[in-house]
C-alpha positions in Angstrom: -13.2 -43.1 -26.6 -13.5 -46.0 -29.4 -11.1 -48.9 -28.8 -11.0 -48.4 -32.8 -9.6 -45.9 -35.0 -12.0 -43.7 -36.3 -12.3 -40.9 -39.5 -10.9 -38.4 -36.8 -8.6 -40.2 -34.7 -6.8 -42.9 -33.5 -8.3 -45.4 -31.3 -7.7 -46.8 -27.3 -5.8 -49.6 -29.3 -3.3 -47.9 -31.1 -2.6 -45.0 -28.9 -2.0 -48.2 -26.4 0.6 -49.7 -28.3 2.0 -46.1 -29.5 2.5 -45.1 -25.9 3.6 -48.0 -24.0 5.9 -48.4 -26.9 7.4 -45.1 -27.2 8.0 -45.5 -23.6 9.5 -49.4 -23.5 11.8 -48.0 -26.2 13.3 -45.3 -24.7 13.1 -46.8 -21.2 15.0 -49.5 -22.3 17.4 -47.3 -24.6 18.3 -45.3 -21.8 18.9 -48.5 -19.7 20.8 -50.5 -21.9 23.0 -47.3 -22.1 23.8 -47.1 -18.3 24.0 -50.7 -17.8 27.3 -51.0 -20.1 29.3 -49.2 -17.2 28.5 -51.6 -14.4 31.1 -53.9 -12.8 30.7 -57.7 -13.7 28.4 -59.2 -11.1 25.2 -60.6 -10.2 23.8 -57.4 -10.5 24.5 -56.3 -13.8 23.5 -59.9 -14.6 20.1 -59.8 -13.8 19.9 -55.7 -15.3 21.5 -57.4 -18.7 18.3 -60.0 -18.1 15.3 -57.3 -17.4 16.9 -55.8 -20.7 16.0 -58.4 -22.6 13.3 -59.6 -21.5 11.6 -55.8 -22.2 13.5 -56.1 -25.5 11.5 -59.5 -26.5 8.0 -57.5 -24.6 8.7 -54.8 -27.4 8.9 -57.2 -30.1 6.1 -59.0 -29.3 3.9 -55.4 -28.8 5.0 -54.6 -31.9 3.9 -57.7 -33.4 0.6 -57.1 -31.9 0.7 -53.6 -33.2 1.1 -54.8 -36.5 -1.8 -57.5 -36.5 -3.8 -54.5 -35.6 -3.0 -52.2 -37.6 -3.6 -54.5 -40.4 -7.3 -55.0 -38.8 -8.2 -51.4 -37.9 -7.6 -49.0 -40.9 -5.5 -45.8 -40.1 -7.6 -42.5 -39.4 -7.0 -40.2 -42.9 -4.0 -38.1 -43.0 -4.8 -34.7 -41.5 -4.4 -31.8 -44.6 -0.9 -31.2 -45.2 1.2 -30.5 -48.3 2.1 -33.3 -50.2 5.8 -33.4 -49.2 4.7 -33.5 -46.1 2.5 -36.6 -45.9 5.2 -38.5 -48.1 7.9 -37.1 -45.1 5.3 -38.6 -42.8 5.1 -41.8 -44.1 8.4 -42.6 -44.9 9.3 -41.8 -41.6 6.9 -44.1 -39.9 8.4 -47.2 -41.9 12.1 -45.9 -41.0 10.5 -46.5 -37.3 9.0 -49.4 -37.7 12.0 -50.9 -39.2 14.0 -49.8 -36.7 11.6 -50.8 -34.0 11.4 -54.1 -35.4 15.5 -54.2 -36.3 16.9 -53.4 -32.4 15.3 -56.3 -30.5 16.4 -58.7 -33.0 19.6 -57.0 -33.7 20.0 -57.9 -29.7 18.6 -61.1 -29.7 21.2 -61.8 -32.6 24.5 -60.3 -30.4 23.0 -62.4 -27.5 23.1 -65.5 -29.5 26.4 -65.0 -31.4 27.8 -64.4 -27.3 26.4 -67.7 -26.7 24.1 -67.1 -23.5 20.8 -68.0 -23.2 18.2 -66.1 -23.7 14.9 -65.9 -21.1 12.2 -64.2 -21.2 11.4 -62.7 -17.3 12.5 -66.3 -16.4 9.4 -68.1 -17.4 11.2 -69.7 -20.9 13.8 -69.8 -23.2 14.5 -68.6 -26.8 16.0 -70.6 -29.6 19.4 -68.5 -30.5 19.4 -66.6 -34.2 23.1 -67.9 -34.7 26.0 -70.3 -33.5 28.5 -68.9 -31.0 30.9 -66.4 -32.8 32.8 -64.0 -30.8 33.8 -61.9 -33.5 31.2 -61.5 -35.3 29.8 -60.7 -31.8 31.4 -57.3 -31.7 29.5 -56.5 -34.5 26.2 -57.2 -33.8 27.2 -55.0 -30.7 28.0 -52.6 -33.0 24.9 -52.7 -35.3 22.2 -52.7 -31.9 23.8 -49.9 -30.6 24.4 -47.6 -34.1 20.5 -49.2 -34.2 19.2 -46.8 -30.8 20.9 -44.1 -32.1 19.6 -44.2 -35.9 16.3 -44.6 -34.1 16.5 -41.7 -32.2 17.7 -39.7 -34.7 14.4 -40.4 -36.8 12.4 -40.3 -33.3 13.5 -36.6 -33.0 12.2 -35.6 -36.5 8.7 -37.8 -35.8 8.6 -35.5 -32.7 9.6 -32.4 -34.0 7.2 -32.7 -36.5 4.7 -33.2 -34.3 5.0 -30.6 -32.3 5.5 -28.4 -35.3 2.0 -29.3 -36.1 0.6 -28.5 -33.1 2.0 -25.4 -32.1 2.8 -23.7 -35.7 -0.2 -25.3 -37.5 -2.4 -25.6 -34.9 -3.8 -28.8 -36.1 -4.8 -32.0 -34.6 -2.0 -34.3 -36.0 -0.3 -34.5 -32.1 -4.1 -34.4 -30.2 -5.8 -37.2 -32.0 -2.6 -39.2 -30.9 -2.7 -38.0 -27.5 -3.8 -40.3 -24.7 -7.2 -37.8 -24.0 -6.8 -35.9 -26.8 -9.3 -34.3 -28.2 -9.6 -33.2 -31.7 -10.5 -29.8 -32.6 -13.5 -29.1 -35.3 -12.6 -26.4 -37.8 -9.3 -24.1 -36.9 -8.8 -23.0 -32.9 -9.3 -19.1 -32.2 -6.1 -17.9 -31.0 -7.8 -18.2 -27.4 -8.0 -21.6 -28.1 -4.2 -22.3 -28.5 -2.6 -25.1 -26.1 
């Protein structure tokens, strides 16, 4: 497989950063959900800390993603009605927004609480505001209502997905797929995975 993007599919790069994405997101979603229950202590501390620091890790991949994605052109859209493609691609900036929005939207409530904020311990980041504890209960807010927004468009980027490959049958999902392998011309019903 091409570390680039090719005519059919997507690249070793950008499934990379697609995957291990997808997977820091909702790894870290589903984290920063369970870690709002613990009792104060050391513990919960250093979870509030891992949190973070994968927060800032998926800011900076996504940075990455971007530079390369600006280097690599995208494989051609697969055919699809026109309403379709449109849906597609307004749906990738609503995640790339919101991919870019949470971490920042959690770098900004750390900053308004007035902690520090570390990456895995190795340095810190400048805060994004002044201490404000009011305003802090918003930004709470606005990262949390953030994960669920993103979610909510994650279910309809999957759906669609899978509605492509299953109902369609075409190769939308398998030229995104870690070994996927895209299909020449339309599977015989043997075929079907």
């Amino acid at each position: 497989m091409s570390l680039r993007n090719d005519n059919r599919q997507w690249g070793s790069v950008a499934k990379f950063f697609h995957w291990v994405m997808a997977l820091g997101i909702l790894g870290n979603g589903a984290w920063g959900l369970l870690m709002t229950g613990m009792s104060p202590s050391m513990s919960k501390i250093n979870v509030y800390a891992l949190h973070k620091s994968i927060g800032l890790t998926i800011l900076a991949l996504f940075a990455l993603r971007l530079a390369w994605r600006l280097f690599d052109r995208a494989p051609p859209d697969e055919p699809a009605p026109r309403w379709q493609r449109i849906a597609a691609h307004a749906t990738h900036v609503l995640l790339y927004g919101f991919i870019l929005a949470m971490p920042l939207s959690g770098w900004w409530y750390n900053s308004l609480h007035g902690y520090p904020l570390q990456w895995f311990k190795q340095f810190n980041l400048p805060a994004l505001a002044a201490k404000n504890d009011d305003l802090a209960h918003t930004a709470h807010a606005v990262h949390e209502y953030l994960f669920y927004l993103l979610l909510l468009v994650l279910v309809g980027h999957v759906g669609a997905a899978l509605k492509h490959h299953v109902f369609d049958q075409d190769n939308v999902l398998r030229r995104m797929l870690p070994f996927g392998r895209v299909r020449h011309g339309k599977p015989s019903p043997g075929e079907l995975s």
